[in-house]
C-alpha positions in Angstrom: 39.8 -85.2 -86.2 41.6 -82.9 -84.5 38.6 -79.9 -84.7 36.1 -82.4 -83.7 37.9 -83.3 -80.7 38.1 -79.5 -79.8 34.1 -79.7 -80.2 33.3 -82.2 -78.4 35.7 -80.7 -75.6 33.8 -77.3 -75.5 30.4 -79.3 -75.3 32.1 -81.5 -72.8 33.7 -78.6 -70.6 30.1 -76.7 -71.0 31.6 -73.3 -72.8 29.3 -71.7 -75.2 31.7 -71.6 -78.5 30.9 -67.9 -80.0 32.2 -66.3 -83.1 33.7 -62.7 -83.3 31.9 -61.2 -86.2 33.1 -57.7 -87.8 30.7 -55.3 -88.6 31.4 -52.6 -91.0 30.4 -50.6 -93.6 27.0 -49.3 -94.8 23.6 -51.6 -93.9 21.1 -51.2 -96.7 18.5 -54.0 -96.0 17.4 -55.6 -92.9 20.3 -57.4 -90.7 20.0 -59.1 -87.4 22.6 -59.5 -85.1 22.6 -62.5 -82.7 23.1 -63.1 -79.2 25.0 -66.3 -80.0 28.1 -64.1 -81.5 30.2 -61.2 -80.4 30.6 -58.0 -82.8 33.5 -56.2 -84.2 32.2 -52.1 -84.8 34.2 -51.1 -87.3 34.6 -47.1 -88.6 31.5 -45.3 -89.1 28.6 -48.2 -89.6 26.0 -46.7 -91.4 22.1 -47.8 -91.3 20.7 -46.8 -94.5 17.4 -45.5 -94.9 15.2 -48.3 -95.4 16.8 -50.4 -93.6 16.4 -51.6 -89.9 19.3 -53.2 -87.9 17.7 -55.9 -85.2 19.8 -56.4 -81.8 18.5 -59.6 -80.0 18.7 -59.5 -76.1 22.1 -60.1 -74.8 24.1 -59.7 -77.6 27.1 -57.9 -77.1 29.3 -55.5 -79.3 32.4 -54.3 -79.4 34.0 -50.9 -80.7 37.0 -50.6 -82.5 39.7 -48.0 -80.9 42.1 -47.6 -84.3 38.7 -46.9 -86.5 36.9 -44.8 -84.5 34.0 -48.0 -84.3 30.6 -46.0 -84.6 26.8 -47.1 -84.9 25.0 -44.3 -87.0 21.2 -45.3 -87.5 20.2 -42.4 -90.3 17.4 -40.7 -91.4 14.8 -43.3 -92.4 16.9 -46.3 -91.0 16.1 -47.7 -87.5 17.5 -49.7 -84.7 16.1 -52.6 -82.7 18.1 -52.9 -80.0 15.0 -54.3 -77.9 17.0 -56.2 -74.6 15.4 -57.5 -71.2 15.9 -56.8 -67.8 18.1 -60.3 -67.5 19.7 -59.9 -70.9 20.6 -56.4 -71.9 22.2 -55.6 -74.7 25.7 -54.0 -74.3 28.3 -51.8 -76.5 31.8 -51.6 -74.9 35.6 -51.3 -75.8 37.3 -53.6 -77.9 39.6 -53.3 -74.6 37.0 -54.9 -72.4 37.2 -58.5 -74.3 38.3 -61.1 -72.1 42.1 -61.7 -72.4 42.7 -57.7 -73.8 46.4 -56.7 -73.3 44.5 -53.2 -72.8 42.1 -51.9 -70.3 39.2 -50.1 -71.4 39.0 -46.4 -71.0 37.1 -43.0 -71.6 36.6 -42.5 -75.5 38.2 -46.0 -76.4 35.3 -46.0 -79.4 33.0 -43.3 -80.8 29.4 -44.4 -80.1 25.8 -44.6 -81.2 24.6 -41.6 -83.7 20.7 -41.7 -83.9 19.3 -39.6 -86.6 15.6 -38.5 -87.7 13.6 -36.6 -89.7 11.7 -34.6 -86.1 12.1 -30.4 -86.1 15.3 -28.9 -85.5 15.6 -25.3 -85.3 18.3 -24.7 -87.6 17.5 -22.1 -90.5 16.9 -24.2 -93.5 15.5 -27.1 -91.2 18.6 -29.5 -91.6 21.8 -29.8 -90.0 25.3 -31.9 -89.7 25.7 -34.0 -87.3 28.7 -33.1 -84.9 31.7 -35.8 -85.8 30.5 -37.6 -88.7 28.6 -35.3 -90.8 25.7 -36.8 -91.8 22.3 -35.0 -92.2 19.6 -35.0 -90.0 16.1 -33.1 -89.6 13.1 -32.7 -91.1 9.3 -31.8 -90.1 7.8 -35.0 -88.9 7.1 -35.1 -85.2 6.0 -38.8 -84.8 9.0 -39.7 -86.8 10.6 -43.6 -85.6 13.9 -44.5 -85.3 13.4 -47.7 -83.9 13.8 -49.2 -80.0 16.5 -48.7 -77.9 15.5 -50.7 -74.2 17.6 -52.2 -71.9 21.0 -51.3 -73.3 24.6 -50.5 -72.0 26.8 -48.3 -73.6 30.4 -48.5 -72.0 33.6 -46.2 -73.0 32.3 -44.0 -75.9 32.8 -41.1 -76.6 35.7 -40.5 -79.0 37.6 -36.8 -80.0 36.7 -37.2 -83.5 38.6 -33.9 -84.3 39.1 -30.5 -82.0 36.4 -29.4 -80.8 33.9 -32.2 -82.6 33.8 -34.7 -80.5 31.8 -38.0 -80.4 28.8 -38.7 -77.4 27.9 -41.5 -75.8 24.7 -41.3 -77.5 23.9 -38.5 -79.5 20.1 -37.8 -81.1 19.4 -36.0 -84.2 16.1 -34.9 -85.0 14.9 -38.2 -83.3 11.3 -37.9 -83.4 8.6 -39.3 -80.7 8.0 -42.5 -82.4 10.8 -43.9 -81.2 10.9 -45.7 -78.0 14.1 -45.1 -75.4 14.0 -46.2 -72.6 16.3 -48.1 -69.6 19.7 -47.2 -71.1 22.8 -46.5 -69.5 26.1 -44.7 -70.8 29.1 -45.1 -68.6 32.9 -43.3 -69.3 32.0 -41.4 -71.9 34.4 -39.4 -73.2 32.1 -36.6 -73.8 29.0 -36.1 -73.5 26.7 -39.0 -72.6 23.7 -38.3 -73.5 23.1 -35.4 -76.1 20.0 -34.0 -77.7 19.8 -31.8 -81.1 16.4 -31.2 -81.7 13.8 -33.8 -82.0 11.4 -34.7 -79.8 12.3 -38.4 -78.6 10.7 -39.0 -75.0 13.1 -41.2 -72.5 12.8 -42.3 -69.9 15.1 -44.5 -67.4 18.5 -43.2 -68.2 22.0 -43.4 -66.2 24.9 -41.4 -66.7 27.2 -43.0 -64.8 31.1 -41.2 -64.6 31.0 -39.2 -67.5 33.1 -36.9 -69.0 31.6 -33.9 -69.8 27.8 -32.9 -69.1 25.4 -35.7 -68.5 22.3 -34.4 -70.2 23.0 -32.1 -72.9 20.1 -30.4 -75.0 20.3 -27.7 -77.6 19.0 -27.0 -81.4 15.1 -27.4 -79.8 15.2 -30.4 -78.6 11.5 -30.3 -76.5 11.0 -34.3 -75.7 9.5 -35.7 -72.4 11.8 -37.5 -69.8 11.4 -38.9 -66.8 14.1 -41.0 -64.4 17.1 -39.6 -65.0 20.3 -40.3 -62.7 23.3 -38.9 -63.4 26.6 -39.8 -60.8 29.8 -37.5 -61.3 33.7 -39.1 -60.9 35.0 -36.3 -58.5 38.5 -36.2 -60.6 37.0 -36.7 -63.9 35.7 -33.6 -66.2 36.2 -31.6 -69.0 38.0 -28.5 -69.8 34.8 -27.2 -71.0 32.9 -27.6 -67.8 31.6 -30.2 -67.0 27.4 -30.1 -65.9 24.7 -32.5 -64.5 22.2 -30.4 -67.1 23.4 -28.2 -70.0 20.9 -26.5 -72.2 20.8 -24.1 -75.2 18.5 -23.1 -77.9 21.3 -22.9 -80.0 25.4 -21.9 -79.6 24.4 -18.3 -80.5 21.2 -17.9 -78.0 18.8 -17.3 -80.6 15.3 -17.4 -80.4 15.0 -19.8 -83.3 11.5 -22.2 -83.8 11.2 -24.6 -82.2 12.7 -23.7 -78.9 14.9 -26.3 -76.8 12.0 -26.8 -74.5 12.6 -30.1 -72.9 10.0 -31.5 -69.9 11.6 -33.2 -67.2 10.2 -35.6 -64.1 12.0 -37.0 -61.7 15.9 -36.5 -62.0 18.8 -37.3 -59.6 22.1 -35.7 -59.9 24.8 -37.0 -58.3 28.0 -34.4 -58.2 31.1 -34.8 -57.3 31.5 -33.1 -53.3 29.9 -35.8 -51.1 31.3 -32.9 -48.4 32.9 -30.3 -47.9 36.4 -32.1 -47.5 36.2 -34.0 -50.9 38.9 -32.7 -53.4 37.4 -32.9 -56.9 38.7 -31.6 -60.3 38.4 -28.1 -60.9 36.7 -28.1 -64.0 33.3 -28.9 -62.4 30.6 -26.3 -62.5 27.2 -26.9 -62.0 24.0 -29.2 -61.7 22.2 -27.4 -64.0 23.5 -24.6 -66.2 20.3 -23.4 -68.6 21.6 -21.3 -70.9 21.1 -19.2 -74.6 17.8 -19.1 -75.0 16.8 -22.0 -73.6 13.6 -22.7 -71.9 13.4 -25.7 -69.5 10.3 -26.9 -67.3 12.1 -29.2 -64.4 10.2 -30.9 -61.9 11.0 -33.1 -59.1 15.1 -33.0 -59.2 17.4 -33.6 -56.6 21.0 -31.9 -57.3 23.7 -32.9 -54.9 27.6 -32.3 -54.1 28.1 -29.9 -57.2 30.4 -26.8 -57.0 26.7 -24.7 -58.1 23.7 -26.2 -58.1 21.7 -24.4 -60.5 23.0 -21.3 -62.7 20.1 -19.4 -65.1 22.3 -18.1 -67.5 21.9 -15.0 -69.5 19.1 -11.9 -69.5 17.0 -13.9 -72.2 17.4 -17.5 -70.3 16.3 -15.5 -66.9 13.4 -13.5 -68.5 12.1 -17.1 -69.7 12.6 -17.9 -65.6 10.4 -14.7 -65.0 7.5 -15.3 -67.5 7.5 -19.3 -66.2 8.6 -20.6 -69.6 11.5 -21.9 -67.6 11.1 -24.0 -63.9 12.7 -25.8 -61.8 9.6 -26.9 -59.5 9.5 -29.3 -56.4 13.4 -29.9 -56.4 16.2 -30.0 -53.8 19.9 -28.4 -54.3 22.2 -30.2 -51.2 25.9 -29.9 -50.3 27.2 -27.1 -52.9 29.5 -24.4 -52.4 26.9 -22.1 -54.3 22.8 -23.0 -54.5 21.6 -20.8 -56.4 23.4 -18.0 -59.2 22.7 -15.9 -62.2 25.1 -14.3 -64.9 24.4 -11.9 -67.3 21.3 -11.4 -65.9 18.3 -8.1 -66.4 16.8 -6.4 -63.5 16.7 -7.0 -60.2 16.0 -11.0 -60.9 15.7 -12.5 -57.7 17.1 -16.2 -58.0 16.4 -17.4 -54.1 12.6 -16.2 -53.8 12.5 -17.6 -57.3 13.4 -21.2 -56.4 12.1 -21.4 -52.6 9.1 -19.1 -52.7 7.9 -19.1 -55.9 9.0 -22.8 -57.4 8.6 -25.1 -53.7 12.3 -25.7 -54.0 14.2 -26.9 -50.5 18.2 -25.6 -49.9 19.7 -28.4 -47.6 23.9 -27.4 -46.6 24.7 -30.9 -46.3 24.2 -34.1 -48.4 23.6 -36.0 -45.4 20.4 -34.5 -44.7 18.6 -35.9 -47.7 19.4 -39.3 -46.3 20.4 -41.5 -49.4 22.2 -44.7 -49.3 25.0 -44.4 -50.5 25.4 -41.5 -53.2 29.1 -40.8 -53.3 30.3 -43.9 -53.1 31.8 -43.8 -56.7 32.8 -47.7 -57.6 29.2 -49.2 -55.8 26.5 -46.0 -55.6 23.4 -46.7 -53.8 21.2 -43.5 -53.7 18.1 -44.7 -53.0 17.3 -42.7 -50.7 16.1 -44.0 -47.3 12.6 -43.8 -45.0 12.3 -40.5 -44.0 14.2 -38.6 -46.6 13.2 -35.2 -47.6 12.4 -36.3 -51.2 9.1 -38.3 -50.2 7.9 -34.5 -49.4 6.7 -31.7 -51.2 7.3 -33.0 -54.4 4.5 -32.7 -57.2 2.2 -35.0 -59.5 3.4 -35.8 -62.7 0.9 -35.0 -65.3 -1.2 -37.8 -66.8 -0.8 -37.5 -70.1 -0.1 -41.7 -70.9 3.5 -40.5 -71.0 4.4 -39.7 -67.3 4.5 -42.3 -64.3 1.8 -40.3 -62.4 3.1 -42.4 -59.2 6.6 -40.9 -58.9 5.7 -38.1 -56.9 8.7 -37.6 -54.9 11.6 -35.8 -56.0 14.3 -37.4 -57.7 14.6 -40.8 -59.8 14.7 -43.1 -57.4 11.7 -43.4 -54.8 9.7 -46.3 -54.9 11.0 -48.9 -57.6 14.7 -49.8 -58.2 14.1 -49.6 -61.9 18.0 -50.2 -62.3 17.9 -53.7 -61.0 18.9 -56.4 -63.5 20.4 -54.3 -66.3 22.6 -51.8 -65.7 25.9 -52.1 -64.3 24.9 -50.2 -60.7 24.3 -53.3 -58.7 24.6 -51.4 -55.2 20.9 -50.0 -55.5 19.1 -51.5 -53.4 15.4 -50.0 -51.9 15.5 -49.4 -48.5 11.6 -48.5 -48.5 10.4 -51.4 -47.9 6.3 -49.8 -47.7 6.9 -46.9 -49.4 5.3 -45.1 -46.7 8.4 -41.8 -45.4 8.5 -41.0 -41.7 5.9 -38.5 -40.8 7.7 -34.9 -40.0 7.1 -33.1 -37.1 4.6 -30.5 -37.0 5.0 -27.1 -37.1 4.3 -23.4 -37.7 6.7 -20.3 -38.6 5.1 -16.7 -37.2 6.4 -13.5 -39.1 9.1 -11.7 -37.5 8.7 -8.7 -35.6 9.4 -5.7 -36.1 10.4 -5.9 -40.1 12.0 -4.1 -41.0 13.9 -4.1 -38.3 17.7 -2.8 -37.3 19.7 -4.5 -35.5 17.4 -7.0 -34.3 13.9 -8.9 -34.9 12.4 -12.0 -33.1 10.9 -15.0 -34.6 8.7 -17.1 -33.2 7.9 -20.4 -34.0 5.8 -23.5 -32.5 6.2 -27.3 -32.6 3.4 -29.6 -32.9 5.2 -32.7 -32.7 8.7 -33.1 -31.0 11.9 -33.6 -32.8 14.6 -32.1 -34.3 14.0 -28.2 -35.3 16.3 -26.1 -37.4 16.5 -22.4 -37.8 18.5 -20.3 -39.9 19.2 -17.2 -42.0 20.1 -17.1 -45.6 20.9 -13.7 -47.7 19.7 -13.9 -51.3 22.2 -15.4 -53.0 21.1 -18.7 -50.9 24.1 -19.1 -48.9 23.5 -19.6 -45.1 24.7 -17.2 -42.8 23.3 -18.2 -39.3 22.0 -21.5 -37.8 19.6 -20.0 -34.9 18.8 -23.7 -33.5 19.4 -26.5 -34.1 18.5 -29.3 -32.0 15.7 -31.5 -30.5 12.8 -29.0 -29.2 9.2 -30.5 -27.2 6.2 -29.7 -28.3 5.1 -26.4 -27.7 6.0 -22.6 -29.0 9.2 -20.5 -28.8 11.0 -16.9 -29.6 14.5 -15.7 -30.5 16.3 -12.5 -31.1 18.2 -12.5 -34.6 21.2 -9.7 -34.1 21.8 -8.6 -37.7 24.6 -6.1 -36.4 27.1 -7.7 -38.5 25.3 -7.4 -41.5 24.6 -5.0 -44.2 21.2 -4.1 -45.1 19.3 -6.0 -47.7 16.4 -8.7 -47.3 17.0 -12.2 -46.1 15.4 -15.4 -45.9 14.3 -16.9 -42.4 14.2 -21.0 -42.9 12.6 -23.1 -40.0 12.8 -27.1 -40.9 11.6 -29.7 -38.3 11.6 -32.8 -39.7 11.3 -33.2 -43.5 9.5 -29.9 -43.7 10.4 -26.9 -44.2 8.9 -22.8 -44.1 10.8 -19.9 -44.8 10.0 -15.9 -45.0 11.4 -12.7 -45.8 12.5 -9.9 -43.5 13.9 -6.6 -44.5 17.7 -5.2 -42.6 17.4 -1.8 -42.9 20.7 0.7 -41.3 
């Protein structure tokens, strides 16, 4: 009596009664797991080979802190974890159930292990995966794994062991036949998103307060992605150094087949310096740091507020940069302490002609100027960016290949749909383009200085074809701006100045006039 009364009171008070169901050990046939009951991820939950483990929209599962809760789909198993736009499906802590005495945190749970059968470029064509140990790898491309669309994944990222930690999401020789797309890993104790080889294409992915790098690629992973946004917790990173991008062939820098040779459209990183003021952990490093071997062809990225915004690492990484096996095309670096650096590098590698002259890319000193939302506001982030921003300028086609949005051409992942509406947890973005038509930029035209090379001094002369706001300034090499020449609202019509380089040493620097959302820059030669 006393069981039906408590019935008849849920119906009565409308609650939706759900179980708690636990979920552990291996999977060897087909399961499904319903949205009308909440999940228990015990240890390391194994799909077997053969078998396929079907999420329905909105279901919701928790990991287990004390047993290191896991999801490990292997070689020959798949996931369906197909969700909607109104009912995503979402992995959390254990800590995040209603009436928890604990609150969820970084690396409360270990996370979801995808595994295929795709290349990998590991002698012998197999490898271990890092915390668990299972194998993955193999030599079929098209290889499926499953769907993973529309899903959260919230406080992963468990310390396994030293040194062999757990990801937010890792993939293992995930091949192309798999579908990813719309998922978002937030505090991650590691790593939120990391590739080993494969060749899964994603696209729509948030890494939102990580730990450690956001996008993490190595053992020749060479997938397509596009709509990528990454957004950095200014006193959160890792001892290791913590990246928007981090990218290696392999931990050794070999040139192993295939290479990690990844194609990317369309990527916002978020850093953690919204200015110059903003105190931030010192273990951040850079937007991008492409690395050992690696060979990465970037298009369209905006890189914000990071200590560095892009660093080519290593002789082998920049003579990849020099034969265009490696680009970063079409992108904006805005509000770092460094734009642009090299390490380890061969010759006289020129980083600055290499990203302005020869790759279209834009150096902007402040974050303001690139007119987003709301970037750095770290609890709510809105950085869509706004009418007139920079991004809706000078930013390339994506190729149409059937994979790639050929639409998106402006630079970053957010332009002209707020794709992250509905599902993920970043409820701030809103579009502020309500035609998707930018401000038009003032006209204009940049002359070559005269006399270059020149000692102490050159002029520069410029003319406006359209009034407004006109900026000019000198950079050296390195990026970094030494001199704003003007800076302020200038008529139509044409103009001079006299650059005094008396304080300088010689060398070659970069002339930058911007009016508008447009930008032209040239080179002059200081010669003492």
């Amino acid at each position: 009596m006393k069981r039906i009364l408590m019935i008849l009171f849920l119906v009565l008070a409308g609650i939706k009664s759900s179980a708690q169901v636990p979920l552990e050990g291996d999977i060897t046939s087909d399961l499904t797991l319903s949205a009308s009951n909440t999940y228990l991820l015990k240890g390391f939950v194994r799909v077997q080979p053969g078998a396929a483990l079907t999420i329905e929209p909105g279901t919701v599962i928790y990991g287990e802190n004390s047993s290191q809760g896991t999801l490990i789909i292997k070689p020959g198993g798949k996931i369906i974890a197909d969700g909607t736009q109104e009912n995503p499906i979402v992995f959390t802590s254990e800590f995040n159930r209603e009436g928890s005495s604990e609150s969820p945190s970084y690396g409360d749970w270990g996370g979801i292990i995808i595994l295929g059968n795709a290349p990998i470029n590991v002698p012998g064509g197999t490898a271990l995966i890092e915390g668990p140990g299972d194998v993955y790898g193999g030599s079929i491309v098209n290889d499926n794994s499953g769907i993973l669309r529309f899903v959260r994944i919230e406080y992963p990222g468990i310390a396994f062991s030293p040194n062999n930690e757990i990801n937010g999401i890792t993939f293992g020789g995930v091949g192309n036949g798999t579908t990813v797309e719309y998922v978002q890993v937030s505090y991650s104790g590691d790593d939120s998103f990391e590739f080993f080889g494969g060749n899964v294409n994603c696209k729509y992915l948030i890494a939102y307060r990580g730990w450690d790098d956001d996008f993490d690629t190595d053992f020749g992973y060479n997938g397509k992605l596009q709509f990528l946004l990454g957004i950095r917790d200014p006193q959160i990173a890792d001892v290791s150094g913590s990246n928007g991008f981090e990218s290696d062939n392999d931990g050794s820098g070999s040139l192993n087949e295939p290479r990690t040779a990844p194609t990317w459209w369309n990527v916002t990183l978020i850093g953690p310096l919204a200015d110059s003021s903003t105190q931030i952990n010192s273990d951040f490093k850079r937007g991008m740091h492409l690395r050992r071997s690696s060979q990465n062809k970037i298009n369209n990225a905006l890189i914000m507020g990071f200590p560095t915004g892009l660093l080519i690492d290593g002789s082998t990484t920049v003579s990849e940069a020099i034969a265009g096996n490696t680009h970063l095309n079409n992108s904006i670096i805005s509000g770092t302490r460094k734009a642009l650096d090299t390490a380890k590098t061969n010759g006289s590698f020129n980083v600055f002609d290499w990203f302005t002259l020869q790759h279209n890319g834009r150096i902007y000193a402040d974050n303001s100027e690139i007119l987003l939302s709301d970037p750095f506001n770290i609890d709510n982030p809105n950085p869509f960016p706004l009418n007139g921003s920079p991004v809706y300028t000078n930013a390339a086609v994506p190729p149409g290949d059937g994979f790639f949005d050929t639409t998106a051409n402006y630079v970053g992942a957010l332009g002209k749909e707020n794709w992250t509406h509905g599902w993920s947890s970043l409820t701030a973005i809103v579009s502020d383009v309500k035609d998707n038509s930018p401000v038009i930029p003032s006209g204009f035209s940049l002359k070559q200085n005269y006399p270059n090379p020149f000692n102490p001094s050159t002029t520069i002369e410029y003319s406006v074809a359209k009034a407004g706001n006109t900026r000019l300034s000198i950079y050296n090499i390195l990026g970094q701006e030494l001199a704003i020449l003007v800076n302020e609202f200038k008529n139509t019509g044409s103009y001079k100045i006299t650059f005094d380089a008396s304080n300088l040493t010689s060398g070659m620097y970069i002339y930058k006039l911007q009016s508008g959302s447009e930008f032209l820059s040239g080179k002059m030669t200081l010669v003492k």
